[in-house]
C-alpha positions in Angstrom: -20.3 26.4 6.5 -17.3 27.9 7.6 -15.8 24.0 9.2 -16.4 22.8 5.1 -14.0 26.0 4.3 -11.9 25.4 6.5 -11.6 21.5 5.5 -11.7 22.6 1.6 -8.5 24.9 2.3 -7.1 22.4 4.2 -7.4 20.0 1.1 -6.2 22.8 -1.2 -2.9 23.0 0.4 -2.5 19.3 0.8 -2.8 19.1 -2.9 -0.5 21.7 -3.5 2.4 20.1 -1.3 1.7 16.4 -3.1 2.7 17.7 -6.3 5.5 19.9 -5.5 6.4 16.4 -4.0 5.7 14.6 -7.0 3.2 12.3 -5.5 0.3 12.1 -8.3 -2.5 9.5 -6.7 -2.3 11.9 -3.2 -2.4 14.6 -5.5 -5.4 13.4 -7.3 -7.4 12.1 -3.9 -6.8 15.6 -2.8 -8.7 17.3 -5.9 -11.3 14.3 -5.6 -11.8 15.4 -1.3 -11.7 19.6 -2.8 -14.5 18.2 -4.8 -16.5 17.1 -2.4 -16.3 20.3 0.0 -17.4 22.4 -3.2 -20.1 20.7 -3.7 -21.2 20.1 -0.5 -20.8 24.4 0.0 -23.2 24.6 -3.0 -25.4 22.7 -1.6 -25.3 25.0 1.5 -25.6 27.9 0.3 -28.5 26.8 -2.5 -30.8 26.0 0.6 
């Protein structure tokens, strides 16, 4: 649990740098990879 919060924080601040930087399809992978932790913690913490 806590290497998918690390990799989800990771993901937040990569996403926050791409658009300060202007660079919208990083920006939008990034959301799309923050997705996929979130869920994934659901999913941990629902079993």
């Amino acid at each position: 649990m806590k290497d998918l919060t690390n990799k989800y924080e990771q993901a937040k601040q990569n996403s926050i740098m791409f658009m300060s930087n202007g660079q919208i399809s990083a920006y939008l992978n990034s959301l799309l990879e923050m997705n996929k932790y979130k869920r994934l913690m659901v999913a941990v913490i629902a079993n």
